[in-house]
C-alpha positions in Angstrom: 54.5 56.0 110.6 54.1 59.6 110.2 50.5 61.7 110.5 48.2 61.2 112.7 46.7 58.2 114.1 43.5 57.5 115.1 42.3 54.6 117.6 38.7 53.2 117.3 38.7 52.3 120.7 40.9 54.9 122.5 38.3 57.3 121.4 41.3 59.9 119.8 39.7 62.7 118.0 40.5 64.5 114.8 43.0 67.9 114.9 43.6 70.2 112.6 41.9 70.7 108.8 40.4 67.2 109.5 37.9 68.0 112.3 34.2 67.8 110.9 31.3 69.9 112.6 28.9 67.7 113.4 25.8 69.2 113.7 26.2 70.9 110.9 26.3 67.7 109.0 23.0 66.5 110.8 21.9 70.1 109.7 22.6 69.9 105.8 21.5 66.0 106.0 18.0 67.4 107.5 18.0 69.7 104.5 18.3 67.7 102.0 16.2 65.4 103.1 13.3 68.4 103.3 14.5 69.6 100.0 13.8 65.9 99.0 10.2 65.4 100.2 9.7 69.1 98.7 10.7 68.1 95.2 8.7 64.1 95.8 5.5 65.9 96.6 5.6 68.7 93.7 6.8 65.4 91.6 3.7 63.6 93.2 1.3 67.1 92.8 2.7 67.1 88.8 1.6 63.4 88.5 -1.6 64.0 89.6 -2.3 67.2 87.5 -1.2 65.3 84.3 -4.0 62.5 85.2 -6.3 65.5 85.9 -5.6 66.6 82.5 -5.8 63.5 80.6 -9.1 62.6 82.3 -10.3 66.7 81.5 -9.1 65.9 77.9 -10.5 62.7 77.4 -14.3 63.4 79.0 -14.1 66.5 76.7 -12.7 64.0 73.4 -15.7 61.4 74.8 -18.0 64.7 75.2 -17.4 66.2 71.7 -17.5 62.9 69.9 -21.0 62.3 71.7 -22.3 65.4 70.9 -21.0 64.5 66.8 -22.8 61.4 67.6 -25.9 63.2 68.8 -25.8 65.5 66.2 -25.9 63.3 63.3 -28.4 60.6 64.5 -30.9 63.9 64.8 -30.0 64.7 61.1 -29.8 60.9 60.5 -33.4 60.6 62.0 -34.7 63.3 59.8 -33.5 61.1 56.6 -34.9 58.2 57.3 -38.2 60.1 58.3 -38.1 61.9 54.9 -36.7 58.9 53.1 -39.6 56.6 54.2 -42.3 59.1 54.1 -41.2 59.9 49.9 -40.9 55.9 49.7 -45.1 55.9 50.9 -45.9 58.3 48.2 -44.3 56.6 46.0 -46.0 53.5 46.9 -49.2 54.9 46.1 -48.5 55.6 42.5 -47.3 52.0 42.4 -43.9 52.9 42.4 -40.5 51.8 44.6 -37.4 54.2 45.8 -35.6 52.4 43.6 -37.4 54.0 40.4 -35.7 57.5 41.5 -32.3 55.9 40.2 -29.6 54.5 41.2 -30.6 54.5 45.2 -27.4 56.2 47.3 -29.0 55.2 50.6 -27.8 51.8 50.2 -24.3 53.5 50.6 -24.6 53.9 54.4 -21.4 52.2 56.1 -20.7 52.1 59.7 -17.6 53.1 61.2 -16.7 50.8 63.3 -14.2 51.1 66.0 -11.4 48.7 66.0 -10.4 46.2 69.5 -7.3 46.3 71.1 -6.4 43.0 69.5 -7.0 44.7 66.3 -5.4 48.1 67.2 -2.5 46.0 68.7 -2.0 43.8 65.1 -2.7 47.0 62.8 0.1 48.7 64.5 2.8 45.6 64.4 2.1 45.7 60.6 2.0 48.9 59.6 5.5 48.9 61.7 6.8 46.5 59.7 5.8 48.1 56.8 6.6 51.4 57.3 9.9 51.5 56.0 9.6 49.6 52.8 6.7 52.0 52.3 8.2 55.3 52.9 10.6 54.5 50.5 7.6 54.0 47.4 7.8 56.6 44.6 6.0 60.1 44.7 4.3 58.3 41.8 2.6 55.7 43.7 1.5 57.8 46.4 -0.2 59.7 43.9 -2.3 56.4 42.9 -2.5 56.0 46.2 -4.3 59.0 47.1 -6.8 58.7 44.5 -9.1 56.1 46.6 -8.2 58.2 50.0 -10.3 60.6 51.6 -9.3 64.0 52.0 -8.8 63.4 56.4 -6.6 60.4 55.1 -4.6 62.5 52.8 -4.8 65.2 55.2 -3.2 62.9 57.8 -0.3 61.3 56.0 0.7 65.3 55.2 2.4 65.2 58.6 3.9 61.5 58.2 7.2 63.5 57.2 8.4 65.8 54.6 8.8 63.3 52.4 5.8 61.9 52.4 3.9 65.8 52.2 5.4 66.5 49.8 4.7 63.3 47.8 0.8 63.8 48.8 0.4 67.2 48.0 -0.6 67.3 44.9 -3.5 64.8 45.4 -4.7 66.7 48.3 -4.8 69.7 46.6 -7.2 68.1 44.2 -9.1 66.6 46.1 -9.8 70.1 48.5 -10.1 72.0 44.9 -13.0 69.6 43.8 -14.4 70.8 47.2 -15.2 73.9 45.2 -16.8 73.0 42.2 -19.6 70.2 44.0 -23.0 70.4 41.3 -25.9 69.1 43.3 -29.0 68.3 40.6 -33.0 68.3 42.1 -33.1 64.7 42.4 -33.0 62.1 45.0 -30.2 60.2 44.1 -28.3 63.4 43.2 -28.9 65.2 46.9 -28.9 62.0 48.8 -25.4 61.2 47.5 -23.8 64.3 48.5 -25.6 64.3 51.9 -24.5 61.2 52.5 -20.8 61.7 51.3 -20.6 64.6 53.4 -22.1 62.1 56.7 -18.5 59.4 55.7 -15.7 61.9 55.9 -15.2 64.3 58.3 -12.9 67.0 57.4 -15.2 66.9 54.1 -18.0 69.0 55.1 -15.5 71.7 57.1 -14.0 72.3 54.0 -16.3 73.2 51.3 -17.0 76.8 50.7 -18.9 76.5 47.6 -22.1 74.6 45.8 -23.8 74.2 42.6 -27.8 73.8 42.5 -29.6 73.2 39.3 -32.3 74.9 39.3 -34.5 72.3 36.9 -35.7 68.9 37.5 -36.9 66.3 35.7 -39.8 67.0 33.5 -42.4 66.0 31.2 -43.2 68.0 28.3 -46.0 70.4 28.6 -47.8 69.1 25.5 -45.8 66.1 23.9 -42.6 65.0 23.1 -43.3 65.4 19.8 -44.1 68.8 19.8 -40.9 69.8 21.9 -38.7 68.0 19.5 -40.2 69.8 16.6 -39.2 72.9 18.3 -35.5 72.2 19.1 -32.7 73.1 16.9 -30.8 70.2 15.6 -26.8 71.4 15.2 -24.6 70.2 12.6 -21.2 69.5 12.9 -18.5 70.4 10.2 -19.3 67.8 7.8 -21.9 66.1 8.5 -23.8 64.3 6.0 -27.7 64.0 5.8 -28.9 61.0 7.4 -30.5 58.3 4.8 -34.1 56.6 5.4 -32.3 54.2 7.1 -30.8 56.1 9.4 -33.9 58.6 10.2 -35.7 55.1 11.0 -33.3 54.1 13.7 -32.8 57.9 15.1 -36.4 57.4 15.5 -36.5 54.5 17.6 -33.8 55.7 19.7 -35.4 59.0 20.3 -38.8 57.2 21.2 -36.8 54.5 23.3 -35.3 57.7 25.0 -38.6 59.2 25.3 -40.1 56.2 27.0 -37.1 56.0 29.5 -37.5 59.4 30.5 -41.3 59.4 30.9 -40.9 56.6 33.9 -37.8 58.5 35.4 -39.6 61.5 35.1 -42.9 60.3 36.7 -41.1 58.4 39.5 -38.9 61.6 40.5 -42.4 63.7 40.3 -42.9 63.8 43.9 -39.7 64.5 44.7 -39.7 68.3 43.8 -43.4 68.6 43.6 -44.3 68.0 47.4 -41.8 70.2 49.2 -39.5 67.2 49.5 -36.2 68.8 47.8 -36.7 71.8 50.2 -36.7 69.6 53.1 -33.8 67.5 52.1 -31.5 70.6 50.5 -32.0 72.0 54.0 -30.3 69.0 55.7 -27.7 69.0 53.4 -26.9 72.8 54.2 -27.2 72.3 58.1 -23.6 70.2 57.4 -21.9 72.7 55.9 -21.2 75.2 59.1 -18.4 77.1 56.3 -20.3 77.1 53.2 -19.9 80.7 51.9 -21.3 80.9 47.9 -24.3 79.0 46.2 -24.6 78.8 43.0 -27.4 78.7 40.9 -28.2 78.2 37.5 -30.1 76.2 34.7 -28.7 73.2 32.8 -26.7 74.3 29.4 -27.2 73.1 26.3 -26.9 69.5 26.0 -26.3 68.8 29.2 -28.7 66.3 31.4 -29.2 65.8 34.8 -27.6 62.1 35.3 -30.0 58.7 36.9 -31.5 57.8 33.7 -30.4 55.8 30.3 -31.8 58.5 27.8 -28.7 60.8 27.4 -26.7 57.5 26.6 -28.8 56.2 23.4 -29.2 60.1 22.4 -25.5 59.6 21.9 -26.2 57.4 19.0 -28.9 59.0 16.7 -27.0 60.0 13.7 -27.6 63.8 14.4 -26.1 63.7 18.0 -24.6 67.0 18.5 -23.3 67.3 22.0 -24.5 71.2 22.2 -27.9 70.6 21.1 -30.4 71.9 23.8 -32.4 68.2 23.8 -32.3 69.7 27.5 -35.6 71.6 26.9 -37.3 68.5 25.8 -36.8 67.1 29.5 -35.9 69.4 32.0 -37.8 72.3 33.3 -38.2 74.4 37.0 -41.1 73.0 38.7 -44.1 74.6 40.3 -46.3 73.2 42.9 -48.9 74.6 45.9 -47.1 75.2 49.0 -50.0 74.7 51.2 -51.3 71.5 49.5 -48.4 69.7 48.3 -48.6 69.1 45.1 -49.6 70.2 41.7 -53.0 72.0 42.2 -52.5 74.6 38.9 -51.6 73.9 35.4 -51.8 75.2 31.9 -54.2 72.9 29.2 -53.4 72.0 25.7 -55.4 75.6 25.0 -53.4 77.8 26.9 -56.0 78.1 29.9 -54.9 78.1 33.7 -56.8 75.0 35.2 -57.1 74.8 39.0 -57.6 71.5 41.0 -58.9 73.3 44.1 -60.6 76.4 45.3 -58.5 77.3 47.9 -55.1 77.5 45.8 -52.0 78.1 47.6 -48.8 80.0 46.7 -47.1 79.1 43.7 -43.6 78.0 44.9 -40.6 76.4 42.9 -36.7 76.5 42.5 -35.8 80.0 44.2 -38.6 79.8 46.8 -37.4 76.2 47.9 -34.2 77.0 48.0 -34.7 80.7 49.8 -37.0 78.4 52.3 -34.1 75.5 52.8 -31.3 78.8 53.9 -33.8 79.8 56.4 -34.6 76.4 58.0 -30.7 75.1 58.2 -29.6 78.5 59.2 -27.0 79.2 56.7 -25.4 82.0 55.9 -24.7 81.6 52.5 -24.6 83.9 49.8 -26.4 83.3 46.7 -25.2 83.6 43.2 -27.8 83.3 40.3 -25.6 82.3 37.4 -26.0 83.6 34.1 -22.9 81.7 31.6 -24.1 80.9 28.6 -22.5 78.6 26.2 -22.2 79.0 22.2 -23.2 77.0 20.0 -21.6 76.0 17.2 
């Protein structure tokens, strides 16, 4: 057998290309195994930055979402505060919260945060359903997207191009609405946009721009009478004069409309007439940390401030006109006494200037609530008086 041989036992060592260098085996082999620890312990030093990292991150998710927490049982506080101390005055003119309208605070709903059990079946079937739903039409997501908020919508935006695309219509909507919000000085009108704001939130990040009406509900300074007499009916094309018949039942419509708003009016008195819309407007503009424009203006003709069941039977007298400024009856800026409270200076059936006190206080209404709310919420808001005015036909 040709080549060399080598014995186990008789100890014969390798010649020629074949002889290996021993220690510098043991050297490489000590190498690598150094190079080895090395790369464990920057492996093991990586590992324990990530955790470092995810516990930073999630004391500062835990640490933000307390201080959201915080933040909104202090403005929540102040609600209920406000809402109970309006629901004692209200109790002394023998009236309920629930006279203000259709009562928005019964709207509250908790957020709840869902178990792992929960978490763990909510993800098996929204797996399963995934893919039948990603395949719906662009026309169903659109239905779809009508009952979502805008963080929902926002979210399923980066599902996949697909489904962004299929969304995006809806979303923009929804953001544009964002910029047309009309806020009315009642309770039930400011309490339901406060609280809408308080259930999503990317909602209150988002809007730039408000309405406020600057007249409330009010009684006529004389009579009802007299302000109808002084309102300009408006025909349209073709309109026939009403018969007896019909001037009978326009009457009892416009006295059952009369009647409604009297209560309404009464019960939503106190609202703007004791400082109360200043200190709830101001709440409502402490949420909005990018509000840049408010607008203001007064109601246009024909058009009411919505809670009470007037404006509906109006619809029916045989003159309706949707134009005609029945808003004059109703509606009107209020004035009270900032240091008492309330109503301590009015104008009598003769034209004289009664006072209720000696010591009157500053006349204060719309503008000066509203000029009052900017400075306690801090906003910095521009304001925008508007001036449109609609013609009549």
């Amino acid at each position: 057998m040709s080549g060399t041989s080598t014995s186990l036992f008789a100890g014969d060592a390798l010649s020629g290309p074949e002889k290996i260098d021993l220690a510098s085996v043991v050297q490489a082999t000590d190498q690598a195994l150094r190079v080895s620890d090395n790369a464990r312990k920057i492996a093991d030093q990586a590992q324990s930055v990530a955790r470092v990292e995810k516990i930073i991150a999630m004391n500062a998710k835990k640490a933000l979402h307390a201080a959201k927490v915080a933040l909104n049982a202090l403005v929540g506080t102040h609600l209920e505060a406000f809402i109970a101390k309006l629901g004692e005055d209200l109790k002394k003119r023998g009236l309920t919260i629930e006279d203000l309208g259709i009562n928005p605070c019964t709207w509250f709903a908790t957020k709840l945060i869902p178990s792992d059990d929960e978490k763990a079946d909510d993800t098996a079937n929204a797996t399963a359903a995934a893919e039948g739903i990603l395949r719906l039409p662009f026309e169903v997501f659109a239905e779809i997207g009508d009952y979502l908020s805008v963080t929902d919508l926002n979210e399923m935006r980066f599902v996949n191009k697909r489904i962004k695309e299929a969304v995006s219509f809806t979303y923009g909507k929804k953001i544009s609405v964002t910029e047309n919000v009309v806020i009315f000085p009642t309770f039930a009108s400011v309490a339901a946009f406060f609280i809408g704001v308080g259930l999503d939130d990317a909602y209150p990040e988002r809007i730039r721009t408000i309405t406020l009406i600057g007249e409330g509900p009010a009684a006529p300074e004389f009579s009802y009478r007299h302000s109808w007499d002084h309102v300009r009916i408006l025909k349209l094309p073709g309109m026939p004069e009403p018969t007896e018949e019909q001037w009978y039942e326009d009457a009892k419509i416009v006295e059952f409309a009369n009647d409604e708003h009297e209560h309404w009016s009464r019960a939503n008195h106190s609202f703007c007439h004791t400082g109360a819309y200043r200190t709830m407007l101001s709440l409502v503009l402490a949420k909005l940390p990018n509000l840049k424009t408010i607008r203001t203006r007064k109601l246009y003709p024909g058009e009411h401030i919505p809670g009470w069941a007037g404006p509906q039977a109006l619809k029916k007298v045989s003159f309706y006109h949707p134009r005609t400024a029945v808003n004059e009856v109703y509606y009107a800026d209020w004035n009270y006494d900032e240091k008492h409270k309330r109503v301590t200076m009015w104008t009598d059936e003769y034209g004289e200037v009664m006072e209720e006190v000696d010591d009157v206080g500053p006349q204060v209404g719309f503008k000066e609530d509203l000029a009052a709310a900017m400075a306690l919420s801090g906003t910095q808001a521009q304001v925008f008086e508007m001036h449109k005015e609609l013609e009549l036909v």
